[in-house]
Structures are given as structure tokens and as C-alpha cells.
Backbone bond lengths (Angstrom), bond angles and torsions (degrees), N, CA, C in turn:
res aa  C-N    CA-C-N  psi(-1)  N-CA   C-N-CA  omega(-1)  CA-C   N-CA-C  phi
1 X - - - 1.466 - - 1.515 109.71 -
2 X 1.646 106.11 127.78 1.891 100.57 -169.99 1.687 95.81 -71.45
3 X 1.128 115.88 -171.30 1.791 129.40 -150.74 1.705 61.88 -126.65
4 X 2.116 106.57 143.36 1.083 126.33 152.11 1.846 119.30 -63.58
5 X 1.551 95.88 129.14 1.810 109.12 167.11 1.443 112.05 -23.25
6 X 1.178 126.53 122.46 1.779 110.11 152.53 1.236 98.20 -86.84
7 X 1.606 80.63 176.78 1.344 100.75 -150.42 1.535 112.86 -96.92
8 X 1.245 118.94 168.19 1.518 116.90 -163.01 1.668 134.55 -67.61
9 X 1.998 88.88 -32.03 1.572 113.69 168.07 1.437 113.68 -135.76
10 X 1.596 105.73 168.59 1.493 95.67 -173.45 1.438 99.98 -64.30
11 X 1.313 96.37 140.84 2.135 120.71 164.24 1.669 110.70 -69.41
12 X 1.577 112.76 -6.65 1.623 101.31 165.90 1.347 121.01 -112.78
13 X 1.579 132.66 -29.60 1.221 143.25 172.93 1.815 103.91 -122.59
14 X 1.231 128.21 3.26 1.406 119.79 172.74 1.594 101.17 37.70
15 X 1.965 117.67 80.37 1.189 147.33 -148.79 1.855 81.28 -154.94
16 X 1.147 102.64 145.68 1.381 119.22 160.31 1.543 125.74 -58.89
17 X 1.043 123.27 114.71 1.688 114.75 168.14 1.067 122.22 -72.16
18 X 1.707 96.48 160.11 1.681 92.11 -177.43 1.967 83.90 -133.81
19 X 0.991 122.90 109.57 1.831 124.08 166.81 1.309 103.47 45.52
20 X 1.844 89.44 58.06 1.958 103.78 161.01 2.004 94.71 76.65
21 X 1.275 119.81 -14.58 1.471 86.83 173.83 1.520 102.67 -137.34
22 X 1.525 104.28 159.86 2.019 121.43 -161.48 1.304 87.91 -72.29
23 X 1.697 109.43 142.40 1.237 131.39 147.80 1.378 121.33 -33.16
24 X 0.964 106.75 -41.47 1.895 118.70 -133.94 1.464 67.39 -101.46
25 X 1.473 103.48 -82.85 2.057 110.33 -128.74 2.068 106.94 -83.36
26 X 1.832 95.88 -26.81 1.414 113.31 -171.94 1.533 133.48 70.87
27 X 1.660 92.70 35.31 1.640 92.94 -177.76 1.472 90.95 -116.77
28 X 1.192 84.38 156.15 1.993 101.09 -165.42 1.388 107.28 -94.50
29 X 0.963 87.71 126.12 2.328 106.66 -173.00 1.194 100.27 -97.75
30 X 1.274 97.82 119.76 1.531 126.00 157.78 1.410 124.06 -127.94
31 X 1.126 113.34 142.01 1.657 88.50 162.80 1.724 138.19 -93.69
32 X 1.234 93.63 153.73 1.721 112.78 -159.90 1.580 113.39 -52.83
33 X 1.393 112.87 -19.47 1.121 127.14 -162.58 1.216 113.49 -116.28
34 X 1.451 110.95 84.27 1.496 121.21 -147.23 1.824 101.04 -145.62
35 X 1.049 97.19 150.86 1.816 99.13 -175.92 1.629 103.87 -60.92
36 X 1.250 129.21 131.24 1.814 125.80 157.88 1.411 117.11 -17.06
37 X 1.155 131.37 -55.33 1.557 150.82 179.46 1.724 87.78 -46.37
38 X 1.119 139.51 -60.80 1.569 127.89 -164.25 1.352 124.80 -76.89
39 X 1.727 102.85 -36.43 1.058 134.88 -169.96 1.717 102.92 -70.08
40 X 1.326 82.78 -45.39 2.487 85.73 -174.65 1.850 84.03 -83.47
41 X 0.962 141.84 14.66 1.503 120.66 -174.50 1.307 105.52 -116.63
42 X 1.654 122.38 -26.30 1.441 125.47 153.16 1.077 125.08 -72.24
43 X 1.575 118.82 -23.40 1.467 126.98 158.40 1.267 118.01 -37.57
44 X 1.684 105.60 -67.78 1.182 109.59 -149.78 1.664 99.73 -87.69
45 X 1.175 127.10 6.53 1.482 134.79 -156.28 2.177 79.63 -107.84
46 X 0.995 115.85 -75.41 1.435 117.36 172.05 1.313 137.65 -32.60
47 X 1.754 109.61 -33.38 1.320 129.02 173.66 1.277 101.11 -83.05
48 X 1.581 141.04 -28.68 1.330 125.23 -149.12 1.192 107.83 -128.05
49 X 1.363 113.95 -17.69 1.775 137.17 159.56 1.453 93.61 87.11
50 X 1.360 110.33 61.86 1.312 100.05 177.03 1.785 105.64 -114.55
51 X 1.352 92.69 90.56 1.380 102.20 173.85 1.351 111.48 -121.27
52 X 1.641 105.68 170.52 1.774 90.65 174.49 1.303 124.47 -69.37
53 X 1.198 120.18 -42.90 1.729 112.04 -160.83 1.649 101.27 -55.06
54 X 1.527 125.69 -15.97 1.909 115.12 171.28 1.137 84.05 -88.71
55 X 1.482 156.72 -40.41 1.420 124.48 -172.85 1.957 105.58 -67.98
56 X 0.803 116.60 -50.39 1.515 113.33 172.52 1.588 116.52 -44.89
57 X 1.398 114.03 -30.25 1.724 104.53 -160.48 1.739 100.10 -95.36
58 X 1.466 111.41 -12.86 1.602 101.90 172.36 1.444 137.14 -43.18
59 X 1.279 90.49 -49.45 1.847 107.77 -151.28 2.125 85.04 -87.73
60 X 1.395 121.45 -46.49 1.362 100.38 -175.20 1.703 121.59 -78.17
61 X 1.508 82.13 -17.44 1.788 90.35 -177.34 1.974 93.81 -59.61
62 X 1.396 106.89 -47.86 1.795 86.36 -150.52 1.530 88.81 -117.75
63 X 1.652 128.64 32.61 1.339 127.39 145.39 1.569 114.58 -115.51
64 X 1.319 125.29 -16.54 1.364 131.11 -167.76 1.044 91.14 -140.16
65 X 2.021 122.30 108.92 1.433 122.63 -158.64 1.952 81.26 -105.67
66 X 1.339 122.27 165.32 1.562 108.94 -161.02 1.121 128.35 74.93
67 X 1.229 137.62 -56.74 1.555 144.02 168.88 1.102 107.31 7.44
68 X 1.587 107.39 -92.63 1.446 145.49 -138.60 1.756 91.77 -70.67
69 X 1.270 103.65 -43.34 1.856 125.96 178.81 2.027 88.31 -31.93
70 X 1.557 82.37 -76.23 1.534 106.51 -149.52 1.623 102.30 -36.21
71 X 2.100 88.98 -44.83 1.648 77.86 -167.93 1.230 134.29 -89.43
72 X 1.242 95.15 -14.98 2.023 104.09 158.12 1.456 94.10 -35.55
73 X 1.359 137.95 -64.77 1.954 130.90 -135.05 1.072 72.73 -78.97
74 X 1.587 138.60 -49.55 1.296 115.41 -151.73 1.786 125.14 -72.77
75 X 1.322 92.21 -20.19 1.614 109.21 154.55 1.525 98.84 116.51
76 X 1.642 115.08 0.23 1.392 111.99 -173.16 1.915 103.82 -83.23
77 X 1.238 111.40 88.38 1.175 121.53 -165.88 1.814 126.93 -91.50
78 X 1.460 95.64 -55.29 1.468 131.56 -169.35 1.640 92.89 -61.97
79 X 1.353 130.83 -32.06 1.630 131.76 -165.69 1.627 86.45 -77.27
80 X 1.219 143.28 -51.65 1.305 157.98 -153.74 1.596 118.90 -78.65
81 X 1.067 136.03 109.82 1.414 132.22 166.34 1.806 111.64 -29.05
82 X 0.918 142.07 -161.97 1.385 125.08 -173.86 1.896 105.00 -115.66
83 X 1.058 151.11 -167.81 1.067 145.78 138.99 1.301 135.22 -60.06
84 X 1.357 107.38 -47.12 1.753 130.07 158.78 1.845 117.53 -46.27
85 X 1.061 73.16 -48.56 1.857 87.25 166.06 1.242 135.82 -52.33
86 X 1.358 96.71 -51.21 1.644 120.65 -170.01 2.143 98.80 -83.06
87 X 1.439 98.85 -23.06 1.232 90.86 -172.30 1.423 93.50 -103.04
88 X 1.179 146.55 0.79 1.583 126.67 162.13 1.187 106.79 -92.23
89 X 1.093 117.39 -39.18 2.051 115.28 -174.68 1.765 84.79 -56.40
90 X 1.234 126.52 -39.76 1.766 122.15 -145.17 1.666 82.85 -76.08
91 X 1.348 135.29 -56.24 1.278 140.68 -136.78 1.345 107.80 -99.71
92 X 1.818 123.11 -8.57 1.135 128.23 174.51 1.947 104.57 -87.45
93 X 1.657 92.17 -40.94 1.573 85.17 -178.37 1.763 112.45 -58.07
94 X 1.152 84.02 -52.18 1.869 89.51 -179.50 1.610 120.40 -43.02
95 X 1.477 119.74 -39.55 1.568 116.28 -175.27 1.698 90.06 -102.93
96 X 1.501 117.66 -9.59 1.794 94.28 149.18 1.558 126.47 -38.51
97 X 1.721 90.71 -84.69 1.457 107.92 164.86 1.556 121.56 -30.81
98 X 1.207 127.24 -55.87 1.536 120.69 -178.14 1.334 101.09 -68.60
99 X 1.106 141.03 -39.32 1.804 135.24 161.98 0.945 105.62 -39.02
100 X 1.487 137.46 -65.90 1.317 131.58 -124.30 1.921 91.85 -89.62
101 X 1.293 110.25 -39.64 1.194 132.33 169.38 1.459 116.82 -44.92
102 X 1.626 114.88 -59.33 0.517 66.85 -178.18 2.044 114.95 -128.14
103 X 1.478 90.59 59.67 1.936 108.60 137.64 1.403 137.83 -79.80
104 X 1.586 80.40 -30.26 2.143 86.25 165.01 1.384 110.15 -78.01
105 X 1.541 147.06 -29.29 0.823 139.91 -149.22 1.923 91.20 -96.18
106 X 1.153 115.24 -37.63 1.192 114.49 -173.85 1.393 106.70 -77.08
107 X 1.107 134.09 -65.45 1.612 136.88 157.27 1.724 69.03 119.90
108 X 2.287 86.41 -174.26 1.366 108.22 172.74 1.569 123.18 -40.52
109 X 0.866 102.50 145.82 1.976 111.78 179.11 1.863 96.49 -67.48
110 X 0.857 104.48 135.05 1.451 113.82 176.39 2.014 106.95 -108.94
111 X 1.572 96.99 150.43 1.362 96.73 -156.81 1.534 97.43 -68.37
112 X 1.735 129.38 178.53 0.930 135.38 175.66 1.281 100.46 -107.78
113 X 2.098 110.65 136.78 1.388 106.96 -159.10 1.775 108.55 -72.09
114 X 1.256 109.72 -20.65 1.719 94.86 -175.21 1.478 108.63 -59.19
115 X 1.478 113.79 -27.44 1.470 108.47 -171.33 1.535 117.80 -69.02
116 X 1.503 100.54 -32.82 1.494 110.51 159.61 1.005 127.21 -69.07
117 X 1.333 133.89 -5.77 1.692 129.80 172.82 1.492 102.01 108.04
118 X 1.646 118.72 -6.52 1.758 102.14 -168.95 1.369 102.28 -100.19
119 X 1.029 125.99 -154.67 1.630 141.07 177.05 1.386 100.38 -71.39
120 X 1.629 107.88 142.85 1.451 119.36 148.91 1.299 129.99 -43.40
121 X 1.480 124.67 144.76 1.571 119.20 172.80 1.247 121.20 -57.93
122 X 1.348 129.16 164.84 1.603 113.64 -164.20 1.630 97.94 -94.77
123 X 1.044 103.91 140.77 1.540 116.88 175.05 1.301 123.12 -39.01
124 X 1.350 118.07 174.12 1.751 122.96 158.65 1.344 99.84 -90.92
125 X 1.572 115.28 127.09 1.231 89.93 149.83 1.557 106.07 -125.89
126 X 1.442 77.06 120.86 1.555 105.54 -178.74 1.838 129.76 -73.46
127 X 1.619 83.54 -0.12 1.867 92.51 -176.69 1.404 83.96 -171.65
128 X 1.477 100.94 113.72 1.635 120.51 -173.49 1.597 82.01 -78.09
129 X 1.292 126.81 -78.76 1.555 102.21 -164.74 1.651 132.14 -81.65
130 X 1.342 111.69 43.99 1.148 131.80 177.80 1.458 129.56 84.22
131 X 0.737 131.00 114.61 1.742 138.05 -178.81 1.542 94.47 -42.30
132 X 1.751 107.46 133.26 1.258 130.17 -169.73 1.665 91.43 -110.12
133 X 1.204 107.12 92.68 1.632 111.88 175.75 1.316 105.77 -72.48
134 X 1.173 141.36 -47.88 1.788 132.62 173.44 1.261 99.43 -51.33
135 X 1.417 144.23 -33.47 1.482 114.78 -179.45 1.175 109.38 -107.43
136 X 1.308 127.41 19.88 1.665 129.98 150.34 1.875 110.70 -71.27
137 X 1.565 93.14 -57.25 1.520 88.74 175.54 1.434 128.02 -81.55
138 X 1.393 115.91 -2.96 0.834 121.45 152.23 2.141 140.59 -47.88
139 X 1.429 85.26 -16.58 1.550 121.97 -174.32 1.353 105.22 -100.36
140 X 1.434 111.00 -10.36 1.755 97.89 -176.38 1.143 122.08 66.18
141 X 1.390 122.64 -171.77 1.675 121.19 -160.81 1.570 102.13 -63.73
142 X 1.420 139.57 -2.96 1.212 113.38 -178.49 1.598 91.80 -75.65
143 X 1.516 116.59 -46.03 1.307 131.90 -131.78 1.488 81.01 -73.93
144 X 1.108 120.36 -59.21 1.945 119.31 -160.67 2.157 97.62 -65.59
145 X 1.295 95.68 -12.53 1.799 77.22 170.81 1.568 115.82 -85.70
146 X 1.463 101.77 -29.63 1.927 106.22 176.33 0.944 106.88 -52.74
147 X 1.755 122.91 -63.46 1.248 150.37 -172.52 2.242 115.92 -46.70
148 X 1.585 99.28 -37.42 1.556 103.79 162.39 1.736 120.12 -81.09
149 X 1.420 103.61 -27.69 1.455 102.12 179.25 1.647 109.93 -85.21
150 X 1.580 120.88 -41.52 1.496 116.73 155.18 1.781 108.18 -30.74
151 X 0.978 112.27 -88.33 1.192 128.60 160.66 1.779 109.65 -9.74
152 X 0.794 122.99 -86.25 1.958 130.59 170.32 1.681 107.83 -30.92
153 X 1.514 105.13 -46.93 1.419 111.51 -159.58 1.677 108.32 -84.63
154 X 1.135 115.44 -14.36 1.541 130.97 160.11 1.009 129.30 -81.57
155 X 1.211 129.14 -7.96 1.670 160.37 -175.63 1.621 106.68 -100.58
156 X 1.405 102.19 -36.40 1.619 97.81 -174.77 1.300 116.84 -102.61
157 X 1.384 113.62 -11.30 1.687 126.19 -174.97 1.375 120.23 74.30
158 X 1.228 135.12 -163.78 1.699 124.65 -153.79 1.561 90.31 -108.12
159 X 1.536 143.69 -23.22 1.237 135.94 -173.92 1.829 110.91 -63.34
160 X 1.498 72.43 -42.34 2.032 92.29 -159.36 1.342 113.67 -80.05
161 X 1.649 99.30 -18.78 1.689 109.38 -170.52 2.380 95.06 -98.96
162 X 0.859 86.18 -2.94 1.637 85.24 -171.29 2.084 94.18 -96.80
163 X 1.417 100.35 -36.70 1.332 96.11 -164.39 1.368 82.82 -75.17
164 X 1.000 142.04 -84.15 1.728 143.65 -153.26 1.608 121.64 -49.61
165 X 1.348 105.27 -16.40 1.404 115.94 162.08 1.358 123.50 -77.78
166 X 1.502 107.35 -28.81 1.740 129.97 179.39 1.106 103.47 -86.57
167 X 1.653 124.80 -21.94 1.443 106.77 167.19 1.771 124.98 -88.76
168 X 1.645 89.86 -1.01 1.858 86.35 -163.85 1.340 88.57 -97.26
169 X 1.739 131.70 -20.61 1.204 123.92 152.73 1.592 130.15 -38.00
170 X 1.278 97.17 -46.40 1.652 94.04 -176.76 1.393 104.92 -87.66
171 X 1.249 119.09 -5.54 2.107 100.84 -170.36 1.630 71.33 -101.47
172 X 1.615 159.96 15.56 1.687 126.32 -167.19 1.965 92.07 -132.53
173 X 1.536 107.95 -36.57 1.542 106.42 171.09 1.216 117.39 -48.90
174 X 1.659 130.26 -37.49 1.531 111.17 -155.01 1.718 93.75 -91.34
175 X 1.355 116.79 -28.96 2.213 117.74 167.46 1.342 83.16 -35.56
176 X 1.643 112.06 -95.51 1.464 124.62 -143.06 2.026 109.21 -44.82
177 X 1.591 104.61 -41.24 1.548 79.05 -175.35 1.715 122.68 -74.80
178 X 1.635 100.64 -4.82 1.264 102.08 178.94 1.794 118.66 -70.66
179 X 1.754 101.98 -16.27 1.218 117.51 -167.49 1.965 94.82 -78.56
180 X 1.227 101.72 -38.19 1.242 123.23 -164.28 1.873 99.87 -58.28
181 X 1.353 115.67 -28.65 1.169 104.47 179.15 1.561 113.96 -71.93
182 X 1.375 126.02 -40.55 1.859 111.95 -164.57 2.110 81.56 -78.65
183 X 1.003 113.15 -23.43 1.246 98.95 -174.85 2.075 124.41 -63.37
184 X 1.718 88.97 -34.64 1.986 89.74 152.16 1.337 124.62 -83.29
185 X 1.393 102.93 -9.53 1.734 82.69 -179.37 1.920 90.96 -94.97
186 X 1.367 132.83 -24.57 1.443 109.52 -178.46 1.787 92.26 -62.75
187 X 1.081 130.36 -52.85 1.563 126.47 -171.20 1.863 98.30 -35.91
188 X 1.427 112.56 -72.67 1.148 107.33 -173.01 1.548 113.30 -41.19
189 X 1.436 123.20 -57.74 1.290 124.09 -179.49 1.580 114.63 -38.54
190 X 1.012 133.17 -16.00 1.214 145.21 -173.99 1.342 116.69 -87.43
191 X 1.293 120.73 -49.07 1.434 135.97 167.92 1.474 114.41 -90.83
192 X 1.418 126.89 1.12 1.631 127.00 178.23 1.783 85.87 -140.78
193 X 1.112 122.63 81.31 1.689 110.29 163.22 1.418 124.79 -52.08
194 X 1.256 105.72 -39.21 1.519 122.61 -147.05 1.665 106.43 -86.19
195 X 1.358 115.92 15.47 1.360 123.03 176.94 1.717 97.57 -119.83
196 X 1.663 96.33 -174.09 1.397 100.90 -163.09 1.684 85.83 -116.06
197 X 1.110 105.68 142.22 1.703 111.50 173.82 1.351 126.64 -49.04
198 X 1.099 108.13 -12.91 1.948 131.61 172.97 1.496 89.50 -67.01
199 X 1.355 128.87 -67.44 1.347 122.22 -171.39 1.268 95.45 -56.31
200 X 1.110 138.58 -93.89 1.702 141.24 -158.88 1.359 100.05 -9.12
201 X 1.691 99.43 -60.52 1.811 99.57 -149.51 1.820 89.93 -72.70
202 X 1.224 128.29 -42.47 1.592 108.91 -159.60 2.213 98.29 -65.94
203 X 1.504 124.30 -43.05 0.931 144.97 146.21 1.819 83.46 -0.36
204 X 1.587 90.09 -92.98 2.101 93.29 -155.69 1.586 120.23 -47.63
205 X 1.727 101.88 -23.32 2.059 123.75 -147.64 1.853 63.25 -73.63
206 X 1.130 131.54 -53.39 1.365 143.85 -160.47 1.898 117.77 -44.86
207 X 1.454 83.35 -73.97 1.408 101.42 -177.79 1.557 120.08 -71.44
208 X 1.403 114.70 -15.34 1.626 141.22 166.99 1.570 102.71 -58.39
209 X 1.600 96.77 -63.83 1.675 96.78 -164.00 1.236 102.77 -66.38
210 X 1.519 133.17 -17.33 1.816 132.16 -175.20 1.039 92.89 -83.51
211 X 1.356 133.51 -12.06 1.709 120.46 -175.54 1.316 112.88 -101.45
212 X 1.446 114.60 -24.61 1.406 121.28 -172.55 1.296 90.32 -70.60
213 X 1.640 131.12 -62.22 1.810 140.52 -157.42 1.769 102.92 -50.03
214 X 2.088 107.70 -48.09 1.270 93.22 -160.44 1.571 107.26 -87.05
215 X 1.450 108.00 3.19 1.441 106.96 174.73 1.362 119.16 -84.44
216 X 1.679 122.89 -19.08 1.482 146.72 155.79 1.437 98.58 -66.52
217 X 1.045 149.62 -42.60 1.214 138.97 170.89 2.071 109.33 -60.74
218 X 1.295 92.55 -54.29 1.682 92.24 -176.28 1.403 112.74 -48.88
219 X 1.509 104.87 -49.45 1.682 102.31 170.95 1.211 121.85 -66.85
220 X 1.029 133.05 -16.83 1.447 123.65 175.13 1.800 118.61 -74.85
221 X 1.276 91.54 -45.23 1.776 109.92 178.16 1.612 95.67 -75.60
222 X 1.551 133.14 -59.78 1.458 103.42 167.27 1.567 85.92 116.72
223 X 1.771 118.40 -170.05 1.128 133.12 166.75 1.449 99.62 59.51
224 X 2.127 95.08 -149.20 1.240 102.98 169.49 1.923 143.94 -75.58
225 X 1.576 95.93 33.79 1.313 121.73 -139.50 1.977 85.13 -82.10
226 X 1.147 115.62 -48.09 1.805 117.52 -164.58 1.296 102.49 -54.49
227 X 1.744 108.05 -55.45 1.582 92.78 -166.17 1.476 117.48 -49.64
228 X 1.258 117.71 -35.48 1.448 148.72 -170.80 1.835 94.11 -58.09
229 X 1.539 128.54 -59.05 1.105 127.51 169.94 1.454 130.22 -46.56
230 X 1.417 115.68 -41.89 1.219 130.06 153.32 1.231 130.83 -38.43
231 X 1.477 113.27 -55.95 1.501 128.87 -177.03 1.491 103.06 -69.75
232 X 1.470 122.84 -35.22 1.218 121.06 -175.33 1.771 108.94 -82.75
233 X 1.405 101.59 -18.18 1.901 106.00 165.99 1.316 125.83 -69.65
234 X 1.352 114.16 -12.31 1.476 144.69 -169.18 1.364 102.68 -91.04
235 X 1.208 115.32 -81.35 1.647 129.45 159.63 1.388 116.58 -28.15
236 X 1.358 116.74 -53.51 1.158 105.22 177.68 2.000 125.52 -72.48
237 X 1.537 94.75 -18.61 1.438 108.29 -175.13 1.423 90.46 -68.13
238 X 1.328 128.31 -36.14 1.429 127.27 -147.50 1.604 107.33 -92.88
239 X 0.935 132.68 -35.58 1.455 148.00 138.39 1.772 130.01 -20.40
240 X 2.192 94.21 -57.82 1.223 84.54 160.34 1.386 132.68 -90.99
241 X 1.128 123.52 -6.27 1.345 135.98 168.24 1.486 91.37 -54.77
242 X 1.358 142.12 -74.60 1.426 137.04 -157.10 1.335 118.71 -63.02
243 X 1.948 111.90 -28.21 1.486 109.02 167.31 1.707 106.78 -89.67
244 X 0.793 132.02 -28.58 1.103 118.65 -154.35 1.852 103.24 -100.19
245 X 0.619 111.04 -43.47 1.576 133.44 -178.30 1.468 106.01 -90.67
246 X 1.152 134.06 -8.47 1.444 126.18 167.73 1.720 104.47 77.13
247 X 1.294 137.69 1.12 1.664 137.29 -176.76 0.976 125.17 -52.76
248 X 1.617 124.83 105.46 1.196 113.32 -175.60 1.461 134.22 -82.11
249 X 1.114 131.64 138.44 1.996 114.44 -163.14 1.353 116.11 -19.31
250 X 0.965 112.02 -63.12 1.693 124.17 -160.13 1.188 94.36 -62.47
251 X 1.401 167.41 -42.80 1.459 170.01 -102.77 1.368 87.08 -135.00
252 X 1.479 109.89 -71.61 1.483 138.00 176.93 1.429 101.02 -8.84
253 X 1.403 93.30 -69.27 1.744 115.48 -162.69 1.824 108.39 -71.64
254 X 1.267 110.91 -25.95 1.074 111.11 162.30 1.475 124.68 -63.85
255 X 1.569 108.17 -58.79 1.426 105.15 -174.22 1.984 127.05 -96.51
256 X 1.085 91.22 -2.73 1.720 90.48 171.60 2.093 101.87 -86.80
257 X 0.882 125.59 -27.14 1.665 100.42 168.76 1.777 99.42 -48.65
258 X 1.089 105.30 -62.74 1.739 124.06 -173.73 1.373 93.65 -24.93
259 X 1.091 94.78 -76.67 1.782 113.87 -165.00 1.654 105.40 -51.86
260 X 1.465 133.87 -41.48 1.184 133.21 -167.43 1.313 91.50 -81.68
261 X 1.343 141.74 -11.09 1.852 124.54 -154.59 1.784 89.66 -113.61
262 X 1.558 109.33 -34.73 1.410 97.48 -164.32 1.881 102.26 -92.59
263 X 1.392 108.51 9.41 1.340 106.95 -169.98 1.586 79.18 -102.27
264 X 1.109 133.77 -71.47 1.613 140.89 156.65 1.520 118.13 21.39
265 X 1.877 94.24 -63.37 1.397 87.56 -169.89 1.582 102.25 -106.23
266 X 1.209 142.81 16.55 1.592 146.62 135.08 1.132 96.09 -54.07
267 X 1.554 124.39 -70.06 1.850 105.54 -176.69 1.907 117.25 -48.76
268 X 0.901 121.46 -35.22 1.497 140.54 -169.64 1.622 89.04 -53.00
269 X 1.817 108.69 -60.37 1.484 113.86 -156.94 1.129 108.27 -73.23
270 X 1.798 124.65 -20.90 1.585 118.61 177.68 1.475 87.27 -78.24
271 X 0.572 110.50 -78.37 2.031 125.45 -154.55 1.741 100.87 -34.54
272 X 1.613 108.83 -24.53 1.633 98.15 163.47 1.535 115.38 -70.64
273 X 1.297 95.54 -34.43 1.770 119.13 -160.15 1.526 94.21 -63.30
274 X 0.631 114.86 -21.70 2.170 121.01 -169.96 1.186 101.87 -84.07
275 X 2.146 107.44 -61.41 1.395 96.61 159.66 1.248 152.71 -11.99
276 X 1.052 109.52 -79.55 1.427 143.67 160.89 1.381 107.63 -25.10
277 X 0.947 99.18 -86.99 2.335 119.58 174.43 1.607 97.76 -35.56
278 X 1.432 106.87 -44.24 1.648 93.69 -156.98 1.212 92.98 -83.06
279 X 1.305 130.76 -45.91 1.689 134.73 -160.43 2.270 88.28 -57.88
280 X 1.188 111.56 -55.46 1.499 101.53 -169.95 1.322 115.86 -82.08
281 X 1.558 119.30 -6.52 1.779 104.90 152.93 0.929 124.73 -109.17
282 X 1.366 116.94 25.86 1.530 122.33 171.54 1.590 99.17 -63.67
């Protein structure tokens, strides 16, 4: 059965086409009146993003680290899945895996004993010789907020206070590393002036999503597998710096310690910052 004519102008702003799609607005005209067979095949092609430019961006994204860098500047874009892309699909799989992980590790929720009739869980005690409330308030509003969440976290015992801290971890890590990206490409900008911060940041959206995948890999395999992910996030940073950025060893070797220590302790300052949040809404 032949496939129905499209149609002559766009069907939403009646704009000129250019090979089935409008100049102007860019939605692709077809017509509506089409056998089921085409209709569930753009469906399912739309829902699952299975187009080419993500079949194209696989194999150089995580065999040719830089590539994708280079060819963004070069403007060859549209062939390429986007950067943004590559780093949310990368950063969703990764805090998949640490979810899923870790629900198996926790197993079923077990009841809480007061509800059963037995004793409460045993407390924190968070100050073997007793919480010194005059030198909490002594601290002022920081001090009387430690002093209510001390307080909360002794109330709930070490099960309830570990789970609710592990959850404000996972809803406050995936903000901060997203923050963490303009924060490597200003690092890079620092040690590469002579580019435009557009490179840096697509550069990091880049080298992020290779770190998020091989760190989803480390957790899955387990053991001594993370550090191992890391080192290979390194490697790969170091690679695209040389394709994409033109770096020659010796420079190289100069400025990626730089780059790994001052990117290091930005991760250090979120990863307290989470702390913090989670320890006081636990």
C-alpha cells in the first residue's frame, strides 16, 4: 500500500516546506490519515527518541572522548544528540542504579517496634555527656537550629534517623551535581582562557555524562570497581582536552592536576552542602 501525499504547506502555520518539515515553525507534515502501521511507528520512534542523531552520538561519545566537544564549536551539531541530553539520560541512569541498589540493600521496611507494642529503638546519643543547651543558644539562631535537629534525631533513633538522611541525600545530590557542571566548565575557563564558555560548559555536559555511565557501571559490578570508574573519568577528561581543545602533553600534565584538585574541592563544597540539608531535614 503506497504511503499518503504530504501535503503542500505546513498543516500548522501554512509556511513552506522544506523535506516534509516547515521553515518557519519545524513540525513535520504528514498526513493524519495514514494506515496504524505508520502512525504506532512515529509513536513509538517519538516516545523512545529513537532517531538517528542518538544512534550516531553513542559510539564517538564513549570511544572518541572530545569528539562530540570539537564538533559542537565546529557547528556540526544537528547530526549529534545534544549535550544536555547525553548528560540527563547519563545522570538519570546513574541515580537509577544507586536507587535500585540501594532498595535491595535495604529490603522490606520492617515494622516500628512501638507500633508493635515493644520498646522504642534506642536513641542517638549524640552527646554522651549530655547536650550543653547554654552553649547551643549561646550560638544564636544557627546554634538553636543544631540544637532542634539534635533534638529530632534522638527522638527518631538510629534506623529512622539513617533512613531519612539517605533520603534527603538522594532528592539534594542530583541539584548539586547539576550545579557542579557550569562550575567545571568556569574551572576550565580558567586554565583555557582563549575559548568561549559555551565550549567549557558543552566540554563538562560531556565529560559529566562519561562519569555519571562509568560510575553506573562501578555500582553495578560492585567491589573495587568505583575507584576504577573515576580513574577512567580522568582519562577520559584527559583525552578530550587533547582532541577537542588541541592540549599538548606537557601543558596537559601541567594543568589537569589543577583542574582535578580545584574541581575536587567544588565537589567537596556541594557534597558538604547536602550534608548539611540532609542532617537538618532529617
Amino acid at each position: 500500500m503506497s504511503s499518503p501525499p504530504r501535503p503542500g504547506a505546513c498543516l500548522n502555520c501554512g509556511s513552506s516546506l522544506v523535506r516534509g518539515f516547515c521553515a518557519d515553525c519545524g513540525q513535520r507534515n504528514v498526513e493524519l490519515r495514514s494506515p496504524v502501521a505508520e502512525i504506532a511507528r512515529e509513536g513509538i520512534e517519538e516516545a523512545l527518541s529513537l532517531d538517528w542523531p542518538a544512534a550516531r552520538t553513542v559510539a564517538p561519545f564513549l570511544l572518541r572522548p572530545g569528539y562530540l566537544t570539537a564538533e559542537w564549536a565546529a557547528g556540526r551539531r544537528a547530526r549529534y544528540s545534544s549535550p544536555l541530553r547525553l548528560y540527563l539520560v547519563a545522570s538519570a541512569a546513574f541515580f537509577l542504579v544507586v536507587a535500585l541498589q540501594g532498595s535491595a540493600r535495604a529490603g522490606p521496611e520492617r515494622p516500628r517496634a512501638e507500633d508493635a507494642g515493644g520498646a522504642p529503638p534506642a536513641a542517638l546519643d549524640l552527646d554522651e555527656g549530655g547536650r550543653e543547651e547554654g552553649r547551643a543558644a549561646a550560638l544564636g539562631a544557627p546554634g538553636h537550629a543544631l540544637d532542634e535537629s539534635l533534638t529530632g534525631l534522638e527522638k527518631l533513633g538510629v534506623p529512622e534517623a539513617s533512613r531519612r538522611v539517605a533520603a534527603a541525600f538522594r532528592e539534594w545530590v542530583p541539584r548539586v551535581m547539576f550545579f557542579l557542571v557550569p562550575a567545571g566548565a568556569l574551572v576550565l575557563g580558567l586554565l583555557w582562557r582563549r575559548r568561549y564558555f559555551t565550549e567549557h560548559l558543552v566540554m563538562s555536559l560531556h565529560v559529566h555524562a562519561f562519569a555519571f555511565l562509568a560510575l553506573a557501571v562501578g555500582a553495578v559490578l560492585g567491589g573495587g570497581a568505583a575507584p576504577l570508574a573515576v580513574l577512567g573519568a580522568i582519562v577520559y577528561l584527559a583525552l578530550a582536552l587533547r582532541r577537542a581543545y588541541g592540549q599538548g602533553l606537557g601543558g596537559l600534565l601541567l594543568k589537569l592536576p589543577v583542574l582535578v584538585a580545584l574541581y575536587g574541592l567544588a565537589l567537596a563544597v556541594g557534597l558538604a552542602g547536602v550534608a548539611a540539608v540532609a542532617f537538618f531535614m532529617a
